[in-house]
Jmol script that loads the backbone (N, CA, C; Angstrom):
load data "model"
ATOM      1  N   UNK A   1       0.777  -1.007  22.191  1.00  0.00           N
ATOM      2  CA  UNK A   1      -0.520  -0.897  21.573  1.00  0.00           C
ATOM      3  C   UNK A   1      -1.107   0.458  21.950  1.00  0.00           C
ATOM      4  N   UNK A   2      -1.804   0.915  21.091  1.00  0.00           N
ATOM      5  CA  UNK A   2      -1.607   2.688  20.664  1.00  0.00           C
ATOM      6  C   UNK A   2      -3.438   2.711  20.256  1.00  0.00           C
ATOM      7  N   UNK A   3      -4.430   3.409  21.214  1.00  0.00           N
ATOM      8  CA  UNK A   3      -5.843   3.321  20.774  1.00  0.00           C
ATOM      9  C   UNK A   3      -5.772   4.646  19.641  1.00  0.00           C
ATOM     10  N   UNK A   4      -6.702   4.380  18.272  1.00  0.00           N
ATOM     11  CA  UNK A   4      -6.647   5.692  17.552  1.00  0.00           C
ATOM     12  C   UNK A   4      -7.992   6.104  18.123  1.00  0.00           C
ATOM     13  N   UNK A   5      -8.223   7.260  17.960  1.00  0.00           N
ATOM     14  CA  UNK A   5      -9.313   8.388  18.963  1.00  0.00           C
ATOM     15  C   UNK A   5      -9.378   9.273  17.058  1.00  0.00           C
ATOM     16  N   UNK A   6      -9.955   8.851  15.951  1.00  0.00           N
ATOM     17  CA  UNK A   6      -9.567   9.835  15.148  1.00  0.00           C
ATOM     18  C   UNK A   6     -11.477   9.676  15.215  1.00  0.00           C
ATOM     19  N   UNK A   7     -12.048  11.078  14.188  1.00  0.00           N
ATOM     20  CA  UNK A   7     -13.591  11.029  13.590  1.00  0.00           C
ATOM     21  C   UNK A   7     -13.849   9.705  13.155  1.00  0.00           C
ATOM     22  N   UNK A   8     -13.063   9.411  11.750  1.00  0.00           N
ATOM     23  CA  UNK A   8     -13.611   7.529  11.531  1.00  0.00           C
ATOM     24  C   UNK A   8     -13.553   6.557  12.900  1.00  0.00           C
ATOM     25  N   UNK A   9     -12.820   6.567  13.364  1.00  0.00           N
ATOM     26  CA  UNK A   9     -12.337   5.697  14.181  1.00  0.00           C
ATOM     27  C   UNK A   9     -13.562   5.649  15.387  1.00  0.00           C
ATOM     28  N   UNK A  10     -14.158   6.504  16.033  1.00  0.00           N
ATOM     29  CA  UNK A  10     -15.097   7.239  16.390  1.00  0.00           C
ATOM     30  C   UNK A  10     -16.404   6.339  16.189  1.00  0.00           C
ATOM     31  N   UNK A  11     -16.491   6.315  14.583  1.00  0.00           N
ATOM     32  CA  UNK A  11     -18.126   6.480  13.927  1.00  0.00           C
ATOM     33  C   UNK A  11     -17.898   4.967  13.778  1.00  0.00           C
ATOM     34  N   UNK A  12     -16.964   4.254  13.833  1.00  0.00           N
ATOM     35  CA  UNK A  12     -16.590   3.029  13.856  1.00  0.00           C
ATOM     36  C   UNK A  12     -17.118   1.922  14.997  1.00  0.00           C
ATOM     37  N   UNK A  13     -16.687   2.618  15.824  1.00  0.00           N
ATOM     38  CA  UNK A  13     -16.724   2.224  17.371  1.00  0.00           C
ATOM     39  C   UNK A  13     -18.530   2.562  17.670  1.00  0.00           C
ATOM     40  N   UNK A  14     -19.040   3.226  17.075  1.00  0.00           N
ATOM     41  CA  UNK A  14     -20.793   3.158  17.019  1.00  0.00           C
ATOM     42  C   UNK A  14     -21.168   2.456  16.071  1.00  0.00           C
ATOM     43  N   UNK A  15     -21.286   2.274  14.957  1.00  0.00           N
ATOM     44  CA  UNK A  15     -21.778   1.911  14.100  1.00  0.00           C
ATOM     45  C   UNK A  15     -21.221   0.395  13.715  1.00  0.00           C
ATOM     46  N   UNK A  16     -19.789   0.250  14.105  1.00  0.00           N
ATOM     47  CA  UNK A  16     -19.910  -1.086  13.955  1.00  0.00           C
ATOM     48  C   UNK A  16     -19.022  -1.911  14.860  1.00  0.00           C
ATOM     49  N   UNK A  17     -19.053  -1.592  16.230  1.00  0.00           N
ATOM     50  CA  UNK A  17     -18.262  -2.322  17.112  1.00  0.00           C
ATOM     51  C   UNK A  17     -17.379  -2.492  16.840  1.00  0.00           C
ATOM     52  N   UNK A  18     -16.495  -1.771  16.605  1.00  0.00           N
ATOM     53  CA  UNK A  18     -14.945  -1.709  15.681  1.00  0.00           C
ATOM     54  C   UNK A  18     -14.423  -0.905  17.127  1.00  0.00           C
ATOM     55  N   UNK A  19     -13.032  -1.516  17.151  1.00  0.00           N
ATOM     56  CA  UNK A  19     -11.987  -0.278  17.764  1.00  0.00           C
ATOM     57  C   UNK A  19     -10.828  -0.548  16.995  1.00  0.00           C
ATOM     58  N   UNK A  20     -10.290   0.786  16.955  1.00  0.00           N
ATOM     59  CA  UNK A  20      -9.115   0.564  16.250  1.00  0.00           C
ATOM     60  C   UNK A  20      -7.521   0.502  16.960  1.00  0.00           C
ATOM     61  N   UNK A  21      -6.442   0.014  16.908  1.00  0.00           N
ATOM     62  CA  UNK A  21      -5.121   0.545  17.354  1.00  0.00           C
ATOM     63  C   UNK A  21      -3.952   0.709  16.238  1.00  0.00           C
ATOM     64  N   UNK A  22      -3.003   1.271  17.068  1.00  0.00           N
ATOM     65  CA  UNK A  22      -2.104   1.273  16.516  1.00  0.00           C
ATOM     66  C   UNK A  22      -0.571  -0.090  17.230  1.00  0.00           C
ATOM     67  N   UNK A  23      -0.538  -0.989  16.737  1.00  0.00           N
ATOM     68  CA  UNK A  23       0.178  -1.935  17.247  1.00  0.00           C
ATOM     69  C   UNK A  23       1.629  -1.888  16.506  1.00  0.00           C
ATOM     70  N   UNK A  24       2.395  -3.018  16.825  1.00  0.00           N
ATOM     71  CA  UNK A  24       3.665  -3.270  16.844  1.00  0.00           C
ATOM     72  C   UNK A  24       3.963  -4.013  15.954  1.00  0.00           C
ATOM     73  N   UNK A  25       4.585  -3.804  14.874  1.00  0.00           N
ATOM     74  CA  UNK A  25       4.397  -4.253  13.013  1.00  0.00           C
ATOM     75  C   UNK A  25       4.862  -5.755  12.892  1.00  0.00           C
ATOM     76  N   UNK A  26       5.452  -6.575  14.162  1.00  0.00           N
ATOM     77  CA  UNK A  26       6.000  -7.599  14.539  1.00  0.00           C
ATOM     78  C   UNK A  26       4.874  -8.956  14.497  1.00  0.00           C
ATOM     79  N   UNK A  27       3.659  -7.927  15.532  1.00  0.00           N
ATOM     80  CA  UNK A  27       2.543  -9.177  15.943  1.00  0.00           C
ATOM     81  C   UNK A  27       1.532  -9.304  14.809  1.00  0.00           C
ATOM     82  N   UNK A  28       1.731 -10.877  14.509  1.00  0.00           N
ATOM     83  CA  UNK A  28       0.014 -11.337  14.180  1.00  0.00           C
ATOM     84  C   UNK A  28      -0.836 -10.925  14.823  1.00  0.00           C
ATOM     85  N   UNK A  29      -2.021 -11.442  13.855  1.00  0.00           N
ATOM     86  CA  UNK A  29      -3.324 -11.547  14.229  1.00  0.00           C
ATOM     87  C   UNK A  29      -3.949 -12.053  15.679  1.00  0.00           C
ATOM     88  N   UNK A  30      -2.945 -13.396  15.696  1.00  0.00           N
ATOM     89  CA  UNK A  30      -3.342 -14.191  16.870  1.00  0.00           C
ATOM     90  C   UNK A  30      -3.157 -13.185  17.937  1.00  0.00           C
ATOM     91  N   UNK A  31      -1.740 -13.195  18.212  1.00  0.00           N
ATOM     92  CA  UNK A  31      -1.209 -11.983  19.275  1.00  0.00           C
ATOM     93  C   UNK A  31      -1.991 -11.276  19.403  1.00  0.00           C
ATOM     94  N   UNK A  32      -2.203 -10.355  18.578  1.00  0.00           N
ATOM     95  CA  UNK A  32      -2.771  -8.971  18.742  1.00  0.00           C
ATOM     96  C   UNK A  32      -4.083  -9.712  19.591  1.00  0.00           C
ATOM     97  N   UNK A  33      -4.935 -10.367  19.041  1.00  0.00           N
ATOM     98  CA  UNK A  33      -6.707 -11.018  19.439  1.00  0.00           C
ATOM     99  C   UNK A  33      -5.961 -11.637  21.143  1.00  0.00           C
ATOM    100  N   UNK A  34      -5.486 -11.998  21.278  1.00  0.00           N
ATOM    101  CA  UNK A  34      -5.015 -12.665  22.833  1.00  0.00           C
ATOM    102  C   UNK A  34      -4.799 -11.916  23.909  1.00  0.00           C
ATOM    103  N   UNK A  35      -3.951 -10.178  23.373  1.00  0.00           N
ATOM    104  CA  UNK A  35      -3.537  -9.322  23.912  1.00  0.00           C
ATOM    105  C   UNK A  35      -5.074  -8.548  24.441  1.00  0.00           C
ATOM    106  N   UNK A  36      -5.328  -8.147  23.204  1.00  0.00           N
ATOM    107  CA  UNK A  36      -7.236  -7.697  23.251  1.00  0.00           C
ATOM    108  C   UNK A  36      -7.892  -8.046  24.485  1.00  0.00           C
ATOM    109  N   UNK A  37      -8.167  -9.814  24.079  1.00  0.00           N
ATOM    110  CA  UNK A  37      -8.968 -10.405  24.849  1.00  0.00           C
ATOM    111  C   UNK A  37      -8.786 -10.168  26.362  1.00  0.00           C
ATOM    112  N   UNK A  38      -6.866 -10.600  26.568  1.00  0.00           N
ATOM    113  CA  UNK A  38      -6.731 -10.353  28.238  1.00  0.00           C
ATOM    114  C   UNK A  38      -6.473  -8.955  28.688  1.00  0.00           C
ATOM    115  N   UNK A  39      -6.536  -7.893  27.863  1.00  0.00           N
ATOM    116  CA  UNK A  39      -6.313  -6.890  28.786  1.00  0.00           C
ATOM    117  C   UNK A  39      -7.394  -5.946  28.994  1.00  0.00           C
ATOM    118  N   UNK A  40      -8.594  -6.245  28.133  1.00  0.00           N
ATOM    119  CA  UNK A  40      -9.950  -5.810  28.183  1.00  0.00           C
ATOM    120  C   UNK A  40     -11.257  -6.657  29.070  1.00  0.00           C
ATOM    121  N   UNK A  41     -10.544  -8.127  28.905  1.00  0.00           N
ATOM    122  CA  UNK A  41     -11.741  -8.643  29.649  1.00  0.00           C
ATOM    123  C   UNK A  41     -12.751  -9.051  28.216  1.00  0.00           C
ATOM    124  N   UNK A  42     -12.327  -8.868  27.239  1.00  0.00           N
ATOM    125  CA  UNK A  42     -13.929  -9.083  26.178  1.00  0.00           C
ATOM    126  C   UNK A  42     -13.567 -10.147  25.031  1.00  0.00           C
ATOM    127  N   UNK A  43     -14.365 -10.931  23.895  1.00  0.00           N
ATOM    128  CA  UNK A  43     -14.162 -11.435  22.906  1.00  0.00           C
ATOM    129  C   UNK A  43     -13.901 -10.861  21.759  1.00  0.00           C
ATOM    130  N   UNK A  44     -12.874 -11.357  20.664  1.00  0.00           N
ATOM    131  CA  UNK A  44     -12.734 -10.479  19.855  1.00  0.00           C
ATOM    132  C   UNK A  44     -13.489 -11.564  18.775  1.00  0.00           C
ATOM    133  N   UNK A  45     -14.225 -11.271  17.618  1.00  0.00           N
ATOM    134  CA  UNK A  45     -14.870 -11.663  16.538  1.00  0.00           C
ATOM    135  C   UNK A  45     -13.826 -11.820  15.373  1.00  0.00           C
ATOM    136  N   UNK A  46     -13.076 -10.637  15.513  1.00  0.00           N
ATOM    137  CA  UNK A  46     -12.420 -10.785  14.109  1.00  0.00           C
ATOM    138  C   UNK A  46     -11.380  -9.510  14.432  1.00  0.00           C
ATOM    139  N   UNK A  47      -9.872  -9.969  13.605  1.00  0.00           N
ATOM    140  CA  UNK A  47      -8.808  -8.882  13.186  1.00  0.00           C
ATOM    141  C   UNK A  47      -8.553  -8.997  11.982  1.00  0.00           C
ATOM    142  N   UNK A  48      -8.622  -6.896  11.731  1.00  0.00           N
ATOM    143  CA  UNK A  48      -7.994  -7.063  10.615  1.00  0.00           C
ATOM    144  C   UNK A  48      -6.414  -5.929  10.732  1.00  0.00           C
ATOM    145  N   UNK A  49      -6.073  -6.599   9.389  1.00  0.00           N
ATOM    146  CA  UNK A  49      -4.518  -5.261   9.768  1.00  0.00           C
ATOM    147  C   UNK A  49      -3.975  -5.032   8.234  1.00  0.00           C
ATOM    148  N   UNK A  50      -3.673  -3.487   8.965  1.00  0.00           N
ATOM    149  CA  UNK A  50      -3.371  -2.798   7.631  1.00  0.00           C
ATOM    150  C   UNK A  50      -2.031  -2.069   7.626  1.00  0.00           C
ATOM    151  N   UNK A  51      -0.987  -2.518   7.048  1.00  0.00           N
ATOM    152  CA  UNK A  51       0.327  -1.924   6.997  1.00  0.00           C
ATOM    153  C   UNK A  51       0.640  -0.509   6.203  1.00  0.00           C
ATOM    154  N   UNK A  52       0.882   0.616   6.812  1.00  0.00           N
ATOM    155  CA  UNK A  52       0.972   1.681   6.371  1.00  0.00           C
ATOM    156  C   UNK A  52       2.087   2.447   6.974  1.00  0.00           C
ATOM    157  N   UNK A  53       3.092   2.110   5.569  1.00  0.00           N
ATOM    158  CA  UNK A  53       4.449   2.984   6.082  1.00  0.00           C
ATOM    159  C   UNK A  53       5.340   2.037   6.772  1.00  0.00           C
ATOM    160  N   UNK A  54       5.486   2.446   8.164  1.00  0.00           N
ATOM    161  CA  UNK A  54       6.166   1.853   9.540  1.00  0.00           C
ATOM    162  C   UNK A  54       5.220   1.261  10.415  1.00  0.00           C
ATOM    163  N   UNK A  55       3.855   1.703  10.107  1.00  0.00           N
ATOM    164  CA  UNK A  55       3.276   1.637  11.108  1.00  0.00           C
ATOM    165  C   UNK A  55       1.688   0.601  10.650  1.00  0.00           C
ATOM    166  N   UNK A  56       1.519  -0.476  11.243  1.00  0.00           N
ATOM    167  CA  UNK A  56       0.536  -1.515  11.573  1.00  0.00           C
ATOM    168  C   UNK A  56      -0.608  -0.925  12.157  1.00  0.00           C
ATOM    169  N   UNK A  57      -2.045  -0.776  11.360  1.00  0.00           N
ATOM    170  CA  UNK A  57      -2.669  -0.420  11.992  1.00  0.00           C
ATOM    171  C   UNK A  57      -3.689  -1.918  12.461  1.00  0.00           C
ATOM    172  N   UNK A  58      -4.249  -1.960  13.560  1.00  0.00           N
ATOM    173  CA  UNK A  58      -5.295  -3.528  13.704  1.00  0.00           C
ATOM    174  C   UNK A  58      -6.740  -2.715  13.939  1.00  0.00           C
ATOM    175  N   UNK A  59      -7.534  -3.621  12.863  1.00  0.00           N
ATOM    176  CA  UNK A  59      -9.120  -3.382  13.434  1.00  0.00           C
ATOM    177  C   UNK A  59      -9.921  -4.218  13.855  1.00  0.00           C
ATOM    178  N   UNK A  60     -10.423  -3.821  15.257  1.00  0.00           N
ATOM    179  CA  UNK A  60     -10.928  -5.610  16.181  1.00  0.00           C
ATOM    180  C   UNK A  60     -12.009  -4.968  16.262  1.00  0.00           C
ATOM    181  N   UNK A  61     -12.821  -6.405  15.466  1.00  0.00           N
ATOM    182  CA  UNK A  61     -14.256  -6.190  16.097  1.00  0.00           C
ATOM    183  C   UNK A  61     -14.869  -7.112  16.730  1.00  0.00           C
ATOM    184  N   UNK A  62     -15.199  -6.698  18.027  1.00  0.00           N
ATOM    185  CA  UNK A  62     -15.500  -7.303  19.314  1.00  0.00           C
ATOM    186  C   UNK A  62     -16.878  -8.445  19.401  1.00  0.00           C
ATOM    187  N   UNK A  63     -17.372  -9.622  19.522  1.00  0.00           N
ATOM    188  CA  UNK A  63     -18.174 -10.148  19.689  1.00  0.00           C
ATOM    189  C   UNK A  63     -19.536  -9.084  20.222  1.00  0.00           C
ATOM    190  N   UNK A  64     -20.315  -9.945  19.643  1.00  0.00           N
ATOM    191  CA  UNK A  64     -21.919  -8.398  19.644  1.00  0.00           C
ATOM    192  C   UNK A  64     -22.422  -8.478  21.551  1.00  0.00           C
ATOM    193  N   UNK A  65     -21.658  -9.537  21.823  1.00  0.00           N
ATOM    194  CA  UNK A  65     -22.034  -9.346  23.799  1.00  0.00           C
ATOM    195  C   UNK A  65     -21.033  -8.201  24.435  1.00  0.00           C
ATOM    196  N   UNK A  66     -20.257  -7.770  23.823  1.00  0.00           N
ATOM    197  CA  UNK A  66     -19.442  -6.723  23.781  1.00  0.00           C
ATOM    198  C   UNK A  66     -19.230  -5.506  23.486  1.00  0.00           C
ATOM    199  N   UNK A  67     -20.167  -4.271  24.042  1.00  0.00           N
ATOM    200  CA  UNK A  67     -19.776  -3.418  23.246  1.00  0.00           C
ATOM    201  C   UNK A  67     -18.428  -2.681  23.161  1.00  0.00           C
ATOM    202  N   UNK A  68     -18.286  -2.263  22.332  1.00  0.00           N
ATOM    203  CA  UNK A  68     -17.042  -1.553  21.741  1.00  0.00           C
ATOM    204  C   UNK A  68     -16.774   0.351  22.509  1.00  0.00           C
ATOM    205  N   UNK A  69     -18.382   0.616  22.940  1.00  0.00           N
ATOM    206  CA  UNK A  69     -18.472   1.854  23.401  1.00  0.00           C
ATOM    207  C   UNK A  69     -18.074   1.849  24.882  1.00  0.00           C
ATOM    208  N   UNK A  70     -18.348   0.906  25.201  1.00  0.00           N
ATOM    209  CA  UNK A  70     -17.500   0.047  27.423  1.00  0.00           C
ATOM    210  C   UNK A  70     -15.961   0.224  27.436  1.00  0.00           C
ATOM    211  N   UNK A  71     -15.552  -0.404  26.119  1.00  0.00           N
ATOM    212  CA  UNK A  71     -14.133  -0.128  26.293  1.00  0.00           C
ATOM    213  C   UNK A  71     -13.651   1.181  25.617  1.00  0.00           C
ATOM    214  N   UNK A  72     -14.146   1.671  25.002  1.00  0.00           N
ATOM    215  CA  UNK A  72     -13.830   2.843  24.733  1.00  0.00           C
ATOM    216  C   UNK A  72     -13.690   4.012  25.703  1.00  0.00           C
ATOM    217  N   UNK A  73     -14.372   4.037  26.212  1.00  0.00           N
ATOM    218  CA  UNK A  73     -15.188   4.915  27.858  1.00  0.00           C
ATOM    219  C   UNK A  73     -13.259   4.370  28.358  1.00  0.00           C
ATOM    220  N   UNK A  74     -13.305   3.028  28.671  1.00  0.00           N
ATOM    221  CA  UNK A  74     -12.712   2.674  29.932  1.00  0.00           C
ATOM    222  C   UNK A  74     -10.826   3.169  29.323  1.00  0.00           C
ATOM    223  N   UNK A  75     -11.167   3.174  27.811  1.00  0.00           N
ATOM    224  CA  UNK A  75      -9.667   4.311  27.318  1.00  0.00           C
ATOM    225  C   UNK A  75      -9.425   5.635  27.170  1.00  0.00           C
ATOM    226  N   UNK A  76     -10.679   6.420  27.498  1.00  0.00           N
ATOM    227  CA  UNK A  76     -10.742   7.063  27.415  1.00  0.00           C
ATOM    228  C   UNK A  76     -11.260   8.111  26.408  1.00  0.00           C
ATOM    229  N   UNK A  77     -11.811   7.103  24.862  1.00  0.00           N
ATOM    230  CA  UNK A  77     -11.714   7.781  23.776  1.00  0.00           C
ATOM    231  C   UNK A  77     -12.969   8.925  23.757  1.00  0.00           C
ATOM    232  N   UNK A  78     -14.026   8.088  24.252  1.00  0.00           N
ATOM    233  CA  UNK A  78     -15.345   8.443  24.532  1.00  0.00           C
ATOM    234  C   UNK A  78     -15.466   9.157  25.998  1.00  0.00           C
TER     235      UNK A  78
END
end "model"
wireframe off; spacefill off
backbone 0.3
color backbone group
């Protein structure tokens, strides 16, 4: 699991508690939200995923007791 750091990705993570990755074209939804949950510590609200190419992109947006800008910091994006 691969954090994207792009401008959208960015304005995402402010504006709407979104983070984005780049994951492993194998895992569901579930997976991916389980993986989230235990390796951040936070709730996820909702996944979505978008297949492009080779590559799976997932967009989790985090329960609103959560911000998205805590874990961002703690990846470094911010």
């Amino acid at each position: 699991m691969k954090p994207i750091a792009t401008e959208k990705a960015v304005m995402k993570i402010e504006s709407e508690n979104l983070l984005t990755f780049q994951v492993d074209s194998r895992k569901n939804k579930d997976e991916i939200k389980k993986e989230i949950e235990e390796m951040f510590e936070v709730k996820v609200a909702k996944v979505r995923t978008n297949t492009r190419g080779n590559k799976k992109i997932a967009y989790i947006r985090l329960n609103k007791d959560y911000p998205a800008m805590d874990v961002a910091t703690k990846l470094g994006i911010m």
